[in-house]
Every structure is written in C-alpha cells, then in structure tokens.
N, C-alpha and C positions, 0 to 999 in steps of 0.2 A: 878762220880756216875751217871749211865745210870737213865734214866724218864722211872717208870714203864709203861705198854702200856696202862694201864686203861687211866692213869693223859696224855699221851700224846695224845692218843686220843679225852680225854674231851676235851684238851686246843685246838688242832684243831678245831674241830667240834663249840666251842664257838665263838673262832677267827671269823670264816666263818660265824655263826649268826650274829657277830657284826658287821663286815665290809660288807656282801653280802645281806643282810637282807634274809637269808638263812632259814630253817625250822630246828632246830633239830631233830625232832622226824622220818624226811627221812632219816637226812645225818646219825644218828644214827643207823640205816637200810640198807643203799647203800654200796653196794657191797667193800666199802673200808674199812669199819669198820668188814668184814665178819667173819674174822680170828680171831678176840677175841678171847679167853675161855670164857664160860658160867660167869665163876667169874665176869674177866677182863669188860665183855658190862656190867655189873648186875653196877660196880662200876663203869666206865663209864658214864652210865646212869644215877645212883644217881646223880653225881656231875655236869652234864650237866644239869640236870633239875630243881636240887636245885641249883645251880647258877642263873637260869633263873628266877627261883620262888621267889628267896629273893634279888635280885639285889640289890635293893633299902637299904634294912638293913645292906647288905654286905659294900654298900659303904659307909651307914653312919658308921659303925663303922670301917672304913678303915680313913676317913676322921678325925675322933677320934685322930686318932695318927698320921695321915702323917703328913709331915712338907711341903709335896707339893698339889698344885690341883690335887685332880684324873683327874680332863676333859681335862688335859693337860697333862696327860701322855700319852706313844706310847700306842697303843692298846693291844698289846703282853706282855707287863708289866701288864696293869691295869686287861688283863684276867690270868693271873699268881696270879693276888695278889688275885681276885677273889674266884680262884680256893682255893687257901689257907685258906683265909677266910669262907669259905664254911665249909670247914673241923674241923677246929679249933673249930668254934661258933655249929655246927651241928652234924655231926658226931662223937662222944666221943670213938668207937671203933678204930678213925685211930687214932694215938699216935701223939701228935704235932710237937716235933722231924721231924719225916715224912714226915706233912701237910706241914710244914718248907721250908725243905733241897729241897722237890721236887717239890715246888716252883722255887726256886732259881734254880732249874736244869734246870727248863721250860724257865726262861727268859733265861738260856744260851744256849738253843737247839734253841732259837728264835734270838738269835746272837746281844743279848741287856745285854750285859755282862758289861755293867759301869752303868747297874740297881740293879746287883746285891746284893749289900750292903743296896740297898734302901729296897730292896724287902724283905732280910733277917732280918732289924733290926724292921720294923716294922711289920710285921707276928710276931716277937719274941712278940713286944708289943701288938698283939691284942692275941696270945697266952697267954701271961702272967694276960693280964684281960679281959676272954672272957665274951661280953654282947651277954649269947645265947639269940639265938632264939628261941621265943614261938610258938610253931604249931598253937596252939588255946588260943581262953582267953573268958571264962566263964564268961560273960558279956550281958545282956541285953539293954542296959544303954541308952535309948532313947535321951540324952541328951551326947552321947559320940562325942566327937572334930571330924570330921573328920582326921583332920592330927595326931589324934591320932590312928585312926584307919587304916590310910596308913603307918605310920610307923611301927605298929603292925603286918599288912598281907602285907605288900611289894605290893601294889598296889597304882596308879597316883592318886592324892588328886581330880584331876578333875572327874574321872573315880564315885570316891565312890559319890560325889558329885552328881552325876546324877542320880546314883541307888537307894541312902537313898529318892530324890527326885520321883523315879518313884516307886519305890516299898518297899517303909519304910524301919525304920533301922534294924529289928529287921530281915526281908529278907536279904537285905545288908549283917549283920551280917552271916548268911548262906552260902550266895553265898562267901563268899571273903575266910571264913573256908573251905569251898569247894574247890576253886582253888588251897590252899596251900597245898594241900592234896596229894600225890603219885596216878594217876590215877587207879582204875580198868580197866579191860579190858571186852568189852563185843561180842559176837560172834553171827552171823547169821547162824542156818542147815536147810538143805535143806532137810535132811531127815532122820528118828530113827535111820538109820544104820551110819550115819558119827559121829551121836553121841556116838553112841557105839563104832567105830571104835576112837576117841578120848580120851573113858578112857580107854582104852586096850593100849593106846598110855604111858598114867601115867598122862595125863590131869583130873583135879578135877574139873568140871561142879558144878553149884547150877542154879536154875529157873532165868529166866530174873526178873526184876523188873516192869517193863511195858506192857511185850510182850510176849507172849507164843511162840514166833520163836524164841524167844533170849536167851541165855546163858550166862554165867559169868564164868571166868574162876577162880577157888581161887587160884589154882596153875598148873605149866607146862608151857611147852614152844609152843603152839601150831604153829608156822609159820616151825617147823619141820615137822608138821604130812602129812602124806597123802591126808589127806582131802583139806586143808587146802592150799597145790600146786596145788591140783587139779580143786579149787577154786568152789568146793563144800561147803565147811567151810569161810565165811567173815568175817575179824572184823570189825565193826561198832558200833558204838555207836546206842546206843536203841530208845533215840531222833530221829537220824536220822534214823533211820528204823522205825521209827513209820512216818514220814513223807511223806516215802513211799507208805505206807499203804495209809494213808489218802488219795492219789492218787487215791486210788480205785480201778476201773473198765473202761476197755472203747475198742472198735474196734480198733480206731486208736489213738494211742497216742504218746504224743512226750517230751523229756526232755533237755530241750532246753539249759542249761547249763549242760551238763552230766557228766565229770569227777568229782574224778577218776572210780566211775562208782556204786559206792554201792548201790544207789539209783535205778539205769538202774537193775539193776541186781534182785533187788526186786521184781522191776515195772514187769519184765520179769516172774518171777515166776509165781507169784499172775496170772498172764495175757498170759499163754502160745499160747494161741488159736489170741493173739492180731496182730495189726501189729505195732512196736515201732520203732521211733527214735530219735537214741540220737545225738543228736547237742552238739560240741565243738569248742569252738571258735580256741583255738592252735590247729595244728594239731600234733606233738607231744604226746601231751593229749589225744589226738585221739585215736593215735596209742596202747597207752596203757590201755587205756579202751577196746580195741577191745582183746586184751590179758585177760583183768580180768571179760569181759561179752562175755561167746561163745554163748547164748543162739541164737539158727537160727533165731528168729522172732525178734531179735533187730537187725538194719543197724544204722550203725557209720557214720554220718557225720562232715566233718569238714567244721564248716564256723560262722560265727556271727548272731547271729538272728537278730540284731536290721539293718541288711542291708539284708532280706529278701529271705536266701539263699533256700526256700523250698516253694513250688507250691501247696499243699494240705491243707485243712482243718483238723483238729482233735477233739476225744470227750474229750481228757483230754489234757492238757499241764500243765508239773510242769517248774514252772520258781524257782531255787534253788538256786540263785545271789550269784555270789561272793560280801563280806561283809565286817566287819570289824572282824569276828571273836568271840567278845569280851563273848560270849558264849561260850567260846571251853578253856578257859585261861588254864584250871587246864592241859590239854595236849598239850597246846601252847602258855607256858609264857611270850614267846619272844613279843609277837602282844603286851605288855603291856606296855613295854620299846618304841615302834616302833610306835605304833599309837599315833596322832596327833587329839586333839577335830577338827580342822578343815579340815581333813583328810573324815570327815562324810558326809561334803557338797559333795566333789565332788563323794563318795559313792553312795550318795543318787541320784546324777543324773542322773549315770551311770544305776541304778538301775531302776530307773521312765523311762529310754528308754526300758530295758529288757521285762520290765513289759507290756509293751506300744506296744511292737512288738510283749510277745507271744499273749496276749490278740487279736490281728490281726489275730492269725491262730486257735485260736477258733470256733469251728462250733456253729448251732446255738444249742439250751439248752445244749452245752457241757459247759466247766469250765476248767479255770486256778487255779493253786495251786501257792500262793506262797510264798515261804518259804527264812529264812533267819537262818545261827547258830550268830545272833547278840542280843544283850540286848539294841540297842539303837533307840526308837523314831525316828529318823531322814532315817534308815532302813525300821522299820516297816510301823507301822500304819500309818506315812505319805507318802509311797510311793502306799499305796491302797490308798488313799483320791486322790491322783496325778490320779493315773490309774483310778480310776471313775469319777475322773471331766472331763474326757478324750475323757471317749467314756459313755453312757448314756445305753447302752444297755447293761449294766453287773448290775446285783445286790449282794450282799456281801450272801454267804448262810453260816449260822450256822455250824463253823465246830464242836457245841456239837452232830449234829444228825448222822455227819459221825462216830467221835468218841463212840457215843453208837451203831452204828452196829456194831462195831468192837469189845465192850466191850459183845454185845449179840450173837456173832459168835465165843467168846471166843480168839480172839484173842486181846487184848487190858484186862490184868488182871491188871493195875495200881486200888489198889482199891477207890481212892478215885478221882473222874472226876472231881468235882469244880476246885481242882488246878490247873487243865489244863486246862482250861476257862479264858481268857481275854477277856472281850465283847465275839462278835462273832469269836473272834480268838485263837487260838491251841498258849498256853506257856507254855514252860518247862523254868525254872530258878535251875544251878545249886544248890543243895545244899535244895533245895526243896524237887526238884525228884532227886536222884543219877544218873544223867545225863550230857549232854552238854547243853546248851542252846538255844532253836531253837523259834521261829515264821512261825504262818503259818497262812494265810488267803483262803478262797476259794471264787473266783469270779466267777458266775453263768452268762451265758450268756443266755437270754429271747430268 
C-alpha cells in the first residue's frame, strides 16, 4: 500500500524538524515540497503543524498505551506514531482505518519494518479510546495547576510558569489559546493597485488589525499572485511591521540584524529619499535579502556588528536580535519542544553585545530601536538596563509618543494603545492583540 504524498511529506518535513532542528514552516515552502496539489500541502500542513502544536498531548496519550518508552524509540517510528496520533485524536474527517494503515506504511518506507506491529497495534489502541484534544477550555480559573494547563495547551510547564508570573493567568490563558490556534496570515501593499490586482486574483482581503498598511487574508493563495513575486505584496506579521514603523524616520539609517528582510523593506518604503543599510551577519542571508529588498537606497552588507564592520554614524538603528522566538509559537511550534530555560542566558549575552555595538554607531540625538519577537525578561527589559549601564549617554524615550504619531497620521488604527504600553516599552502579547509577539524599546542618544 503506497504513503499518500500529503502523510509522506509530513513525516519528512517532521523527521528533519526533529533530528536538524530544522523550521517547518520553510521546509513546507522549499522548492521540494512544490509539486503538491493545493489538497495534498493544505493536508500536509495540517498535520505538520498540528503535530508540532500538540506534541506534548500526542505523546502522553501515545505513552497511554505503549508497552515501551517513546524516548527510546528510533525517531522515524515515534514521528510515524506521531503522525497517527494526530489524526486519530484531531482530525475526525480522516477515517482511522487510514490514520492506521499509513502509519504503518510510513515506518516501512523508513525501512523500520520490525516496528511495524508495534506501530499498528497501539494506534489500534489509541484509535479505539481516543482522549481528544480540546482546542480551548473556557476557563478563567485563577487558581488553575499549571501542569494542568500544559497538558491542556501542549506547552513546557516551565514556559507557562514564567508567563502566569510575568503577566497573570488570565493573559497566560490567552496567549497559550492563541498559540494552539491555525495561524492567520497577514500581508504588507505597497499600493491600491496590488491590492486590487489581488482580489481579481480570487484573494479575499479584510482591514489589518493594527495597521492601515496591512491586510488579512480570509482566503486564497496569495504566494501565486503577481504582486506577490514581484515583491510588491509581503507577508508579515502586523507585530512586526509595526516595528518598523516605529523606526520612523531618519537620513541615514541602518538595520543591523536585517534578514530575511521585511523589516528593511518597510524601513525602505516609509524612507525613500533615506540612505539605508542593512547588516547581516551570514552572508547567505545576505544574498537573499538582496533578492526580496530591490529598493536602490538599501545596500546589503554582510558582516557582524558586534565586530565593527561599518565606518559611519546613523540617525536611526534598529537592532532586531535574533531570540528565543517564544512570541511567534502559534507559527513556530517547534521552538517549544527545542528551547531550553537555560538556553536564555547565553541569549541574552549574545544580545547585550548586539545592543552594545549598534548603540556605538548611533549619532548624536539619533536613537536605537530595539526589538525582540520574545516573551521573555532575560530578552527584554534586562538587556536595555545592560545597554544603559553601559554607555550613560542614551536615555530610554517613551515608545507611547512614537506610537501616537502613528495613531494621529492614521497609520496605527489598533484602537486601544494602553495594551501596547509596558512602562516605556512597545508589547504585543499573542492573543491580546491577534498577533506575534514582539518588544520594543527606543534608546535616545543626548
């Protein structure tokens, strides 16, 4: 019995998440998976993302009924059984028969054919008493267990531990509904005619939620349209185009972590008359950024800022760190499974040097931005306390006065600004805002 391509490309694509600590939501994208039918990725993708998404529930009820440790099975079994379980517990249109049989097909296209019987009898069993899974639970409950509520939303008992403590339960509760949720997609135009030219395409637009540059797509495929190769049409999250913004204005400006370039490409718009550049540290990264920002007034360089590779001062620099993510979950489950509490430390170091170096190519009253898609303290607001005990001539400016110009220039239509206020810094918290999760600070240089 041939493995349909949907199921055989999930269990690829999983496989390589698990062993490579790989991204799904590229390799689901990279020209290997191209050839699907519309169906084939649609169900694909389900099963890639809701595997990633319920891991944790998957395996406890895998563990249910095995007679073995899952941590000690080959990898290509326990994402076979995975997959299975996925279906069985979640999916009620795939028939279990199915969920089953092509399983058992999967471990034998993976050449682990004396799993087979393992594979098959206990999928019969979690088939026979499926403990589904709840999407959501209708719960306030200020006094609810933590490991009640990781076993509920498939998220580290450490993780909610830290959230309930930084931002109550009742947020917590939000944000974790949020993550387990099927992403929206949201999209940047660059002008009324790409817009048009995308519902003519059979794309169904509705208003941003944030942003009057941004879009929402309810339905369509838009990485077919025109627009959209032409790289007139971006998708980004609204979070992070609002981050952009907040950048503002300036002659010379620079984006000192710049891929894969959404941010650059903003920055570009807003700022055509500017002179920009964007810094990457791979060059690689580089190269592909230079493909999805043609804009003439940005120059791509590659090199590391924290070792000085550029000779000018600037009025703006966004420093946009690579993080821990843990803002982004609901479109990159994987980082939940894969990050480590003490995975933050050395984060946060790598960070305090980023910080430390653009802050050095600041001019004088220009300003650093900077920003992180993390939810965690060790990221944020301690890595500006680091960068101003640092250097004494930056002082911390109010990102609510950037944000009301934005809101009085009509671009920034979130109608309600308190909830994007922490102290003097710019949060979004999944599930809040229908967003990712981002930080932002502005440090003003005297």
């Amino acid at each position: 019995m041939p493995v349909s391509p949907a199921r055989a490309a999930a269990f690829d694509i999983l496989l390589q998440v698990l062993q490579e600590d790989a991204y799904a939501s590229e390799l689901l994208h990279s020209a290997r998976h191209q050839k699907l039918s519309a169906a084939d990725h649609g169900l694909t993708t389900e099963i890639v993302m809701g595997v990633l998404r319920w891991r944790s529930a998957l395996d406890t009820e895998l563990a249910r009924f095995s007679s073995q440790n899952l941590a000690r099975l080959d990898p290509e079994v326990l994402t076979a059984l995975r997959i299975g379980a996925f279906q069985l517990m979640r999916l009620d249109r795939v028939p279990a028969r199915s969920a089953v049989n092509e399983s058992v097909e999967l471990v034998k296209r993976a050449r682990k054919k004396s799993a087979t019987a393992f594979v098959n009898a206990l999928l019969r069993k979690v088939g026979a008493d499926p403990k589904r899974i709840a999407s959501s639970r209708d719960t306030t409950d200020t006094e609810q267990a933590v490991a009640s509520l990781a076993d509920t939303y498939a998220h580290p008992r450490w993780m909610i531990e830290r959230w309930c403590s930084a931002y109550g339960p009742e947020k917590t509760l939000q944000l974790l509904r949020f993550d387990q949720q099927i992403p929206g997609t949201a999209v940047r135009l660059s002008n009324p005619e790409d817009e048009l030219a995308l519902r003519k395409n059979g794309i169904v637009l509705c208003p941003g939620a944030l942003l009057q540059c941004a879009r929402r797509i309810e339905s369509g495929d838009v990485i077919h349209t025109e627009p959209f190769r032409a790289g007139r049409v971006a998708i980004q999250d609204e979070a992070s185009q609002l981050i952009a913004l907040l950048a503002g204005r300036g002659q010379q400006m620079l984006d000192c972590c710049a891929a894969p370039g959404g941010k650059t490409g903003l920055i570009a718009e807003r700022n055509p008359q500017s002179s920009i550049t964007a810094l990457e540290l791979h060059p690689h990264r580089a190269r592909l950024l230079r493909q999805r920002v043609s804009a003439t007034n940005v120059a791509v360089v590659a090199g590391d800022i924290r070792h000085r590779p550029l000779s000018i001062s600037y009025n703006v620099v966004l420093a946009d760190v690579p993080c821990s993510g843990t803002g982004t979950l609901q479109r990159h489950p994987e980082i939940k499974w894969r990050l480590k509490l003490e995975d933050l430390s050395d984060l946060r170091s790598r960070q305090i040097a980023i910080l430390r170096s653009a802050m050095s190519y600041v001019a004088p009253k220009g300003r650093v931005i900077y920003s992180t898609c993390s939810l965690e303290p060790e990221e944020n607001q301690e890595v500006i306390d680091q960068g101003l005990a640092s250097d004494n001539s930056f002082t911390i400016r109010d990102c609510r006065e950037e944000l009301e110009k934005l809101r009085r220039g009509g671009e920034l239509v979130w109608p309600n600004l308190e909830n994007l206020i922490e102290g003097p810094f710019l949060r979004t918290l999944p599930g809040v805002q229908p967003c990712d999760g981002f930080f932002a600070a502005i440090l003003e240089k005297k």
